[in-house]
N, C-alpha and C positions, 0 to 999 in steps of 0.2 A: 842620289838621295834614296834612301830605304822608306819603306811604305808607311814603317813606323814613325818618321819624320813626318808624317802629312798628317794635315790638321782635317779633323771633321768636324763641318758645323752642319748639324738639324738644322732644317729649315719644317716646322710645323704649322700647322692651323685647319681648319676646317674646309671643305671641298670649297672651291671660288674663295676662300679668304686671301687669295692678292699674293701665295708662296712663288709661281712662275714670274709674275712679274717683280716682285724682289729679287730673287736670283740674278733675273734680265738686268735688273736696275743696278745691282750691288759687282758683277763679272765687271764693268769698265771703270768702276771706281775701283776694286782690289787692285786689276792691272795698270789702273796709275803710279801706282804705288810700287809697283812691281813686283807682284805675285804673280807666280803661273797658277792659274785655276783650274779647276774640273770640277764636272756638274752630272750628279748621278740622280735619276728618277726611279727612286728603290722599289722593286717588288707589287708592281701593276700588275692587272690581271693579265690583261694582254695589248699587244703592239705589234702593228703590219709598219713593217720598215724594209721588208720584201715585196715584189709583188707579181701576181700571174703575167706570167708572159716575160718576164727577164730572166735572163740565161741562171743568175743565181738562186732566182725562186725555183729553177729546174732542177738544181744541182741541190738542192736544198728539200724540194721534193720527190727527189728519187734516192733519197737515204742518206746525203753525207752528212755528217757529225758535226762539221765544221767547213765554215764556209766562206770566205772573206772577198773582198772588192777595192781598188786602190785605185785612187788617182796621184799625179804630181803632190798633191798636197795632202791629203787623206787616204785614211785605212779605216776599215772596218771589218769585224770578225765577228759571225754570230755563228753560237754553239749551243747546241743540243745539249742539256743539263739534267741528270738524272735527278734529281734531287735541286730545290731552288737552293743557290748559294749565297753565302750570309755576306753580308758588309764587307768584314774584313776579309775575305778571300777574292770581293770585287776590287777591293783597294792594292791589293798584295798584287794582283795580278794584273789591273791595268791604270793604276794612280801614282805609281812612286815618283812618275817625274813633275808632278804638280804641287803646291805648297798646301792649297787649301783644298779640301772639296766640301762643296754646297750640294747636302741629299734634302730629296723633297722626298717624304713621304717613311722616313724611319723615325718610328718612336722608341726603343728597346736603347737597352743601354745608357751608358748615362756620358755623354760625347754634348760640347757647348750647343744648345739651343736656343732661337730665333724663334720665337712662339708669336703668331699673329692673333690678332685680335679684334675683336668689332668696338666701336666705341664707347657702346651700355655696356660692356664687357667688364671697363677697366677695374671697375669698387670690386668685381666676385671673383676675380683674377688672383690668384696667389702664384709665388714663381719663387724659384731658388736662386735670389738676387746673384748672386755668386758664377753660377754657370748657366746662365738664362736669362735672355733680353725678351720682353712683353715687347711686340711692337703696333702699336694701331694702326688696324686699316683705315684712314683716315676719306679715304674713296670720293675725292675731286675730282673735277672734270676732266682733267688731263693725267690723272696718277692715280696712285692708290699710296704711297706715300710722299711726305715730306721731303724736300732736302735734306733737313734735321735727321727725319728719322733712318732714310738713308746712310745718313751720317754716321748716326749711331749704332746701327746696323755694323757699318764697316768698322768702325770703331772697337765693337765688340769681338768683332774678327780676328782684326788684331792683336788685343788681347790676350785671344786664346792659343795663337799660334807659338809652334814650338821652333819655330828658329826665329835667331835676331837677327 
């Protein structure tokens, strides 16, 4: 599969409006269905996913460029980037083998979006019915959405997606 096959959907809304845990909620409902997924957290300031005192935080601070860790079932590579790298050169280079990816945190471009919302939101909300689900944070005691709106969510996924 080529990178250009793989579907991006925005996942949007305001800092705590409920995007991690729709992601979390929406990853075992796609792969029911049988999509392979990927899940990118765009463009944060910053993130320890190293840490002092492990052999790769050493190798990592005594200059190397690139720096990777494996076990049986995972890989990981973090690299040293001169310049922060856009979307598509994250998806080009580590997404082709997935159908969808779920980004939290990219606004730019115009890629199907999952806009969350508080529920005095809904009447001042406008959206580009077309390529844009409103979803409410509907923020129960156990969830922050619905089955429904889950549903819909995933629903919309599908939609967007460019293989049958």
């Amino acid at each position: 599969m080529s990178s250009k096959d793989v579907t991006i959907i925005s996942i949007a809304g305001k800092q705590n409006a409920g995007k991690t845990t729709l992601i979390k909620d929406l990853i075992p409902k796609l792969k029911e269905h049988g999509y392979r997924v990927g899940t990118l957290k765009y463009n944060i300031r910053k993130f320890d996913i190293d840490h002092e005192g492990k052999d790769t935080y050493k190798y990592s601070s005594s200059g190397a460029d690139s720096v990777a860790i494996s076990t049986q079932s995972e890989f990981v590579v973090m690299k040293k980037t001169a310049k922060p790298l856009t979307l598509q050169e994250i998806i080009e280079a580590h997404f082709s083998d997935v159908d969808v990816v779920l980004v939290e945190g990219y606004r730019e471009d115009d890629y199907p979006r999952i806009r969350i919302i508080d529920p005095q939101d809904t009447n001042a909300v406008k959206t580009d019915s077309e390529n844009e689900l409103l979803l409410v944070n509907e923020k129960t005691e156990n969830s922050c959405f619905s089955i429904n709106g889950i549903n819909r969510a995933r629903d919309f996924i599908e939609k967007s997606l460019k293989i049958t």
